[in-house]
N, C-alpha and C positions, 0 to 999 in steps of 0.2 A: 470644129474638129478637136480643140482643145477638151471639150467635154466626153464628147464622145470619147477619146483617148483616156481620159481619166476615167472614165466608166467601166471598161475595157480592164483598165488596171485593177479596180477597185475588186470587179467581179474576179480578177484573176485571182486576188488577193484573198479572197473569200475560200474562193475553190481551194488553194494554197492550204487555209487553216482546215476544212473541213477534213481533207487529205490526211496530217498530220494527227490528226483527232482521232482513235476510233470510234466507228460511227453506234455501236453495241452500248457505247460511256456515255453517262449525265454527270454537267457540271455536276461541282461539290458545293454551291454558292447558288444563292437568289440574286442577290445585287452586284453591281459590276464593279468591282474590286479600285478600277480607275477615276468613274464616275459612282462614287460610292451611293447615290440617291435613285439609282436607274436599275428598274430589273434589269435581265440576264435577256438576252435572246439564244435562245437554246441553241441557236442556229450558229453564233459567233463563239468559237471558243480556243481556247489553245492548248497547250499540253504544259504542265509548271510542276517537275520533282515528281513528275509519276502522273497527277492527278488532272484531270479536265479541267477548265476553269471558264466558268461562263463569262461574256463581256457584252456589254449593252447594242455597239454597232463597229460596222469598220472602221471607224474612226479608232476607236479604243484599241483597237487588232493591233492596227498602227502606231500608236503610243506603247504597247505592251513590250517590247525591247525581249529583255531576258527575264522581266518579270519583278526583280529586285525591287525596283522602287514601288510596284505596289503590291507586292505579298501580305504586308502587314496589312491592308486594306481586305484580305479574303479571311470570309466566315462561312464556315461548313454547314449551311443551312438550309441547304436544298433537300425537297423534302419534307421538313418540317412542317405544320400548318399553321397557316396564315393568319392574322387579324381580317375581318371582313371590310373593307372600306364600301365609300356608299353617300350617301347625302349627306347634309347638315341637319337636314329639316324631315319629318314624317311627310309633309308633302311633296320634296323632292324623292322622298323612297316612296311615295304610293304611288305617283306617275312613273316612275321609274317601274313600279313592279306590275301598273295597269297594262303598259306597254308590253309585255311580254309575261303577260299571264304568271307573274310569280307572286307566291308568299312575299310580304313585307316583315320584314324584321325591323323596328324600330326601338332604340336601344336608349333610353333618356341614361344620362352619365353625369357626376359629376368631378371631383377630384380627388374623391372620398377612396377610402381603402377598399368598401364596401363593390363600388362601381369600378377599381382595378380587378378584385379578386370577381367579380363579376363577371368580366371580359375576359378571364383567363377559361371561364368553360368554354367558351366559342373555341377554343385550343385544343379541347379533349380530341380524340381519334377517330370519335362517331359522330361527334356534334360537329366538326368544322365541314365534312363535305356538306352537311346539310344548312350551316350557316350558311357560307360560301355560295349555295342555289339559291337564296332569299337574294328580293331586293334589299341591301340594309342601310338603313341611318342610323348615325348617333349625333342623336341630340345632344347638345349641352342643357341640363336641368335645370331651369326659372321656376320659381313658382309661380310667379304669379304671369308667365308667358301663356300666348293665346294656344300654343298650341299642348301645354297641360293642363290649361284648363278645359280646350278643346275635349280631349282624352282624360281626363279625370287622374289625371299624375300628379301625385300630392308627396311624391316623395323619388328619390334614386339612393340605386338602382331600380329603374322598372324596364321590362323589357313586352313591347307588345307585336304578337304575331295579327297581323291585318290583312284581309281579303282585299286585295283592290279591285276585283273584279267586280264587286256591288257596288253600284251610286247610290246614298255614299260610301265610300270603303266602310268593313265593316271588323269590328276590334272583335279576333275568334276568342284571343286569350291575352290575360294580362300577369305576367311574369314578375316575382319581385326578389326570387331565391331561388333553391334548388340544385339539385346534382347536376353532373354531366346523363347520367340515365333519364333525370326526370325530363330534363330539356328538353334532351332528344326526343323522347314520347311525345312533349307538347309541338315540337316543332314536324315531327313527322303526321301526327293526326291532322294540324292546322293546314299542312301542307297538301293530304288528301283531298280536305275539305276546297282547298282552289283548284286542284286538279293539278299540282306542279309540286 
């Protein structure tokens, strides 16, 4: 009963914020202000100085008080685009993207200036919806690892778009520079080319 009861509460507690929220508003924030490592669920939010404010679950709902203690924890970042996250390994982004028929984007990185400013095209306006549809990894760059020798990476940044729909997956294009325009091109023809 005691559960039940708390359930009861919890959903009351939901309905409560939803109520208070208009429903037309998107948070101003991706991550939750309280657990600052947790998206947002769009679904949990509250009202703070004007603005919607996303929060990961009702838990947080219920820690949120009058907001004060974690205001400084919220970043207006909703909306923005994302980094792609994804596998460690090209083999965990080729099964990853064999399963559901997508583009692999496989991203060898290393600590270099070269492989930040690298990563900042996945950010462009045109390139991240289209990152974002790939299965992606970012490898950390070995030379001498099996899997650039596998794939013929003899240096980072390299960024390879992969069919995984052929046994074996099959490297459409190998990426080493480039614009946010050229990207986009290579990543939307290779994408044709899987049918995703």
């Amino acid at each position: 009963m005691k559960h039940f009861l708390a359930a009861v509460i919890a959903v009351a507690f939901a309905a409560t914020l939803a109520w208070a929220v208009p429903q037309d508003k998107k948070p101003v924030n991706k991550m939750c202000p309280v657990m600052p490592d947790h998206k947002i669920d769009s679904k949990v939010s509250v009202m703070h100085k004007g603005k919607v404010i996303g929060l990961c679950c009702t838990d947080c709902a219920k820690k949120w008080g009058n907001g004060a203690a974690w205001e400084k924890n919220i970043k207006e970042d909703y909306g923005t685009p994302d980094l792609p996250e994804g596998a460690d390994t090209v083999k965990g982004a080729v099964e990853g993207g064999k399963a559901g028929g997508y583009l692999v984007a496989a991203f060898f990185a290393d600590k270099s200036a070269k492989s930040e400013a690298f990563m900042k095209l996945f950010l462009d306006a045109g390139v991240n919806p289209e990152i974002l549809n790939c299965a992606f990894g970012k490898v950390e760059f070995k030379k001498d690892s099996e899997e650039a020798k596998h794939y013929k990476v003899t240096a980072a940044p390299t960024l390879l778009l992969i069919d995984p729909t052929k046994d074996p997956a099959v490297v459409l294009k190998t990426i080493t520079g480039g614009t946010p325009k050229t990207l986009l091109k290579d990543i939307q023809e290779a994408g044709e080319k899987v049918g995703k």
